[in-house]
C-alpha positions as CSV (number, residue, x, y, z in Angstrom):
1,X,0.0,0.0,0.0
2,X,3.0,2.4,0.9
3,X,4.2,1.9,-3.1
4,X,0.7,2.7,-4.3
5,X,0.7,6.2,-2.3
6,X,4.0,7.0,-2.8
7,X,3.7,6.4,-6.7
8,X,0.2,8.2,-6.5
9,X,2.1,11.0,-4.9
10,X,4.7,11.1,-7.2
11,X,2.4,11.5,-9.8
12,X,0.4,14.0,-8.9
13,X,3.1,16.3,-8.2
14,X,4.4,16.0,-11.9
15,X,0.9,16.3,-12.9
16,X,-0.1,19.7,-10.9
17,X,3.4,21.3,-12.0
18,X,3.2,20.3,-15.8
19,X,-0.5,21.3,-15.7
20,X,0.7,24.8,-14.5
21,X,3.6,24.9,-17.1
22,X,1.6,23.1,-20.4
23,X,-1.9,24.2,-20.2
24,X,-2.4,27.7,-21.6
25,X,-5.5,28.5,-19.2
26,X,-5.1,26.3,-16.0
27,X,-8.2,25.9,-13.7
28,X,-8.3,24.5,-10.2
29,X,-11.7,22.6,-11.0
30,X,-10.2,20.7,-13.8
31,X,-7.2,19.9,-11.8
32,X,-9.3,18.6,-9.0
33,X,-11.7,16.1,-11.4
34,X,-8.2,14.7,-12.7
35,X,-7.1,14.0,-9.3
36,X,-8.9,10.8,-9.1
37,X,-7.8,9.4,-12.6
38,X,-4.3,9.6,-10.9
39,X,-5.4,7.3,-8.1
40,X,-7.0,5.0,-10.3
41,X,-4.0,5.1,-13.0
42,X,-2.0,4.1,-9.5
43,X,-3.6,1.1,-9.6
44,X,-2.3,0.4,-13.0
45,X,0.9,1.3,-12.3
46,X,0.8,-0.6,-9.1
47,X,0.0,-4.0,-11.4
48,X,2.8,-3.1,-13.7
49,X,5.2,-2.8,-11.2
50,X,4.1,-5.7,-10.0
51,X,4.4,-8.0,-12.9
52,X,7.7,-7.0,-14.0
53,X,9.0,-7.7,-10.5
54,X,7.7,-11.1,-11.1
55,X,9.3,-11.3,-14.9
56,X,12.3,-10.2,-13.7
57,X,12.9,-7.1,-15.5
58,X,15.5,-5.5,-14.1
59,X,16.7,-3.2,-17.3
60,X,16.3,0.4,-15.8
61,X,15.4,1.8,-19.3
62,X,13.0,-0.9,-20.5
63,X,11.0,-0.3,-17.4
64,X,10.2,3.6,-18.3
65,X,9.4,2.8,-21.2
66,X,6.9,0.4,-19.9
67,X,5.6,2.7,-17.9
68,X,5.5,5.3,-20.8
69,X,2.8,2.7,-22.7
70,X,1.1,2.4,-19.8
71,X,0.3,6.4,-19.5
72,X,-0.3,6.4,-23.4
73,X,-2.9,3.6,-22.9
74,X,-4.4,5.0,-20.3
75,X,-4.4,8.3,-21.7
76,X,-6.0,6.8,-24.7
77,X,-8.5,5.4,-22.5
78,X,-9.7,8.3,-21.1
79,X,-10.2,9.7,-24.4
80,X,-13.0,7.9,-24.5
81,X,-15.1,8.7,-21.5
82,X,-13.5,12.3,-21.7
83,X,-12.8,14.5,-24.1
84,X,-10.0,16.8,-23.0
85,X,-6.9,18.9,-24.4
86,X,-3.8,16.7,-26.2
87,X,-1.6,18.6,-23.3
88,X,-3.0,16.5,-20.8
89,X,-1.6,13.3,-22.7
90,X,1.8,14.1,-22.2
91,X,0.6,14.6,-18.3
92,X,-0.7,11.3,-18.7
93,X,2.5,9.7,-19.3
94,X,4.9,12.0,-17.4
95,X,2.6,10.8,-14.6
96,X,3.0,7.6,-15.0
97,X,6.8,7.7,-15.4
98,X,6.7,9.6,-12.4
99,X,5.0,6.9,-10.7
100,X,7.5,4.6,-11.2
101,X,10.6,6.9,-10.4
102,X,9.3,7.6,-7.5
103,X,9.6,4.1,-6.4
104,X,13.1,4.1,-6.7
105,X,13.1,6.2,-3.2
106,X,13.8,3.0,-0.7
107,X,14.3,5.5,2.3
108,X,11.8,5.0,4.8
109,X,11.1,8.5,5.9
110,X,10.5,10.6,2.8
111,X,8.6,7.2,1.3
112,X,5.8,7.2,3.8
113,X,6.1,11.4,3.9
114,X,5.2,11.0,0.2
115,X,2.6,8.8,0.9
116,X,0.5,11.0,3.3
117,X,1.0,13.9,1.3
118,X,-0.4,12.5,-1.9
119,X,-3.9,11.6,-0.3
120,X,-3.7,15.0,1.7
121,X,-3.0,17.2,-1.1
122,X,-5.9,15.4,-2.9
123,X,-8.7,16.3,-0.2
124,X,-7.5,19.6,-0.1
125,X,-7.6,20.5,-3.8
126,X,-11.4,18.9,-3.8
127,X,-12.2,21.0,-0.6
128,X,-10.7,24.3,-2.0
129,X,-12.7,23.8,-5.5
130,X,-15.9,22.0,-4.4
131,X,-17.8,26.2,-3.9
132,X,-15.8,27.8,-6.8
């Protein structure tokens, strides 16, 4: 569970700073009804971690890229429940890169500090946009 939130945080930092940088009229809202598609990508990224653990896959490279198809397929999946900006493809994927380089933090403190703050940050952003 610790690798789930700390991945899920991991990716929704990369996400809320490239959604600041790439999209040319950010809005809080929009930001806040991503936030769950990061937590449910997480669980994707949690099963690909998972299987190539098992496969033995140890190549550092291979791996990102992995992960890469993995936030193009799931970008491409949400395409079709929701129509949004191409920008938020490349979020998709940096997200779910970021997900996996996060991982590589085996430190015990700032793992399970990341995996508070993903949750926390979450609840605040849908408490801070649910009125606006």
């Amino acid at each position: 569970m610790l690798a789930y939130f700390k991945g899920c945080t991991g990716s929704l930092i990369s996400t809320i700073l490239l959604f600041f940088i790439v999209l040319p009229n950010p809005d809080l809202k929009l930001l806040a009804m991503l936030t769950p598609f990061i937590f449910i990508g997480g669980i994707f990224g949690l099963i690909l971690m998972h299987s190539l653990y098992v496969m033995n896959v140890s190549h550092f490279w291979l791996r990102v890229f992995c992960f890469v198809l993995l936030g193009g397929l799931f970008a491409w999946l949400l395409h079709f429940f929701l129509p949004f900006h191409w920008s938020l493809t490349l979020i998709t994927v940096v997200g779910s890169v970021s997900f996996f380089l996060v991982q590589l933090i085996k430190h015990d403190v700032p793992g399970k500090f990341l995996a508070i703050m993903g949750p926390l940050v979450s609840l605040i952003l849908g408490f801070a946009t649910r009125n606006s």
